[in-house]
N, C-alpha and C positions, 0 to 999 in steps of 0.2 A: 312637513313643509309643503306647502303648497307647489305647483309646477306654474311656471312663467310661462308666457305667450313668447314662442318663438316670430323672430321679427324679420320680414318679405322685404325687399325694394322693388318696385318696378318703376322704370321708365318708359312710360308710353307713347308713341307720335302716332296720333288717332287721324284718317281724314275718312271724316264722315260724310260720303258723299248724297244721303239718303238727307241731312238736316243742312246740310253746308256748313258740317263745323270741322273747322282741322285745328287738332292745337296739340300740345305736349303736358303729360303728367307726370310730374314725380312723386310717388306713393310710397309710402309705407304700413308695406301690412301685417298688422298681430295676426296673427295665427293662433287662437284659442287653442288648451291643451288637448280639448276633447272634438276641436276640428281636426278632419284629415286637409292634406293637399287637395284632394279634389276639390270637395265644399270650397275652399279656400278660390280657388282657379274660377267655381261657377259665381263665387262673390266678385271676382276681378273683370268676370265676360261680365255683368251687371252692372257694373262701374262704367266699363268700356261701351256699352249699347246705351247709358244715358248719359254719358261722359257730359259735364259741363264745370267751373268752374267753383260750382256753389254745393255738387253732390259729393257728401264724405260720408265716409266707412261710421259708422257706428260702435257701441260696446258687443252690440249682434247680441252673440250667443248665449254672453253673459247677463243680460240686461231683457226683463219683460218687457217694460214698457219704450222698448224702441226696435226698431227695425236692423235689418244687415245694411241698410246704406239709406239714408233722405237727402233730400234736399232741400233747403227751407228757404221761405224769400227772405227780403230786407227787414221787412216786417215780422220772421221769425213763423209765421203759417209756416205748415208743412206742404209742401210740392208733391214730391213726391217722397214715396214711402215705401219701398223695394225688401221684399222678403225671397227669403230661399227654403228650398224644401218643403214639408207635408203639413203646415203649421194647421190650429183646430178652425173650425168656423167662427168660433169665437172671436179669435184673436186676427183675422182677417177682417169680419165686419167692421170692428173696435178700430181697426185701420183708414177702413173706407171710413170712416164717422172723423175720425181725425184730419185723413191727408184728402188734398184735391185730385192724385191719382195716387193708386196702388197697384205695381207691379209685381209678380208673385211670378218665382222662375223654379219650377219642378228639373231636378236631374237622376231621379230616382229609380230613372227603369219600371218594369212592371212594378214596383211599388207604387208609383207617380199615377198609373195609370188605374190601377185600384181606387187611390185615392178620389183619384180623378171623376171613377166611377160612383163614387159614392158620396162626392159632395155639388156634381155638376148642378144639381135639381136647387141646393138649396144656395147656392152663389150664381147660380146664372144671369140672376135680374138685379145683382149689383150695379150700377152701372162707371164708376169708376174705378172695377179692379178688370184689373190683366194678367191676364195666364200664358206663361210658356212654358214649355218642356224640351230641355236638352237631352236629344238621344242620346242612351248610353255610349254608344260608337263616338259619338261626336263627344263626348265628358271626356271618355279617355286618352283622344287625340290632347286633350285641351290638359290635360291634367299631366301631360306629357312634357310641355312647354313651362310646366312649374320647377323653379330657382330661387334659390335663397337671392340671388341679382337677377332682377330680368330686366332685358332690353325688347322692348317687343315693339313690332309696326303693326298698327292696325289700320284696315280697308273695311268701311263697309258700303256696299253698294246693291240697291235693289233687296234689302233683309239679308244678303250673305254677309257675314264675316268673315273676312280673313286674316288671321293672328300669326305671324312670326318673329321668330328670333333669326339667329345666325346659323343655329343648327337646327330645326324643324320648325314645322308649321300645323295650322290647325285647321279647316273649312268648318264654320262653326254656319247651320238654317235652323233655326230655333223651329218648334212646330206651335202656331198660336192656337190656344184653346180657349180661349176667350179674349174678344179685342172689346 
């Protein structure tokens, strides 16, 4: 028997004071059997840093040919194209060929930064993909504030985030390795 996707709610009151968007989300998120919490939490800060009405969660982990989260216009193009983790050059490039930006958010620790090491030369001269990396320090603040319910406020202002509930909080500065 297969294992089911355990299922997340969040509610979010975002005000993005960086884009001027403030609004409220109500989400829910599968949890893949072979995702932890964390991945899970740096998929929701992804969500929450390009929050708009039109970007939804994807099959992810399960599914090749799509991403952890897009956003497609009216027209059905893809916007954006948002991945997590170490994924190959391949499937990056294949990204940028499809979407009008690609965002790609490393939270791997010194793995991220190996990675990093060894694919800078040959992604650098993309020019539609985006690189960040969440420090580990700051993943496990963030992974902290994971619930089966969450109610969370988000602030972001000047690139900081800041993510709470009732009972903790996170300061989430992403570090950009490629804009």
């Amino acid at each position: 028997m297969a294992l089911k996707a355990s299922i997340y709610k969040a509610e979010l009151q975002i005000s993005d004071i960086d884009r001027n968007y403030y609004h409220s989300h109500q989400l829910t998120i599968a949890r893949h059997p072979s995702e932890n919490e964390e991945r899970m939490m740096v998929r929701l800060l992804a969500f929450i840093r390009h929050a708009d009405e039109r970007l939804k969660f994807t099959k992810g982990i399960s599914t090749d040919d799509e991403p952890d989260i897009w956003q497609r216009s009216l027209s059905n193009e893809i916007e954006l194209w948002i991945e997590l983790g170490q994924p190959d050059e391949k499937r990056i490039r294949k990204a940028c060929g499809r979407a009008e930006k690609v965002y790609l958010y490393l939270y791997g620790g010194h793995g991220a930064e190996l990675w990093w090491e060894q694919n800078s030369n040959r992604l650098g001269s993309i020019s539609n993909l985006h690189i960040y990396n969440l420090p580990p320090e700051q993943r496990d603040e963030l992974s902290i504030l994971a619930k089966k319910n969450m109610a969370l406020q988000v602030t972001i202002q000047d690139e900081e985030i800041w993510i709470s509930s009732a009972e903790q909080s996170a300061t989430i500065n992403l570090q950009c390795w490629k804009e």
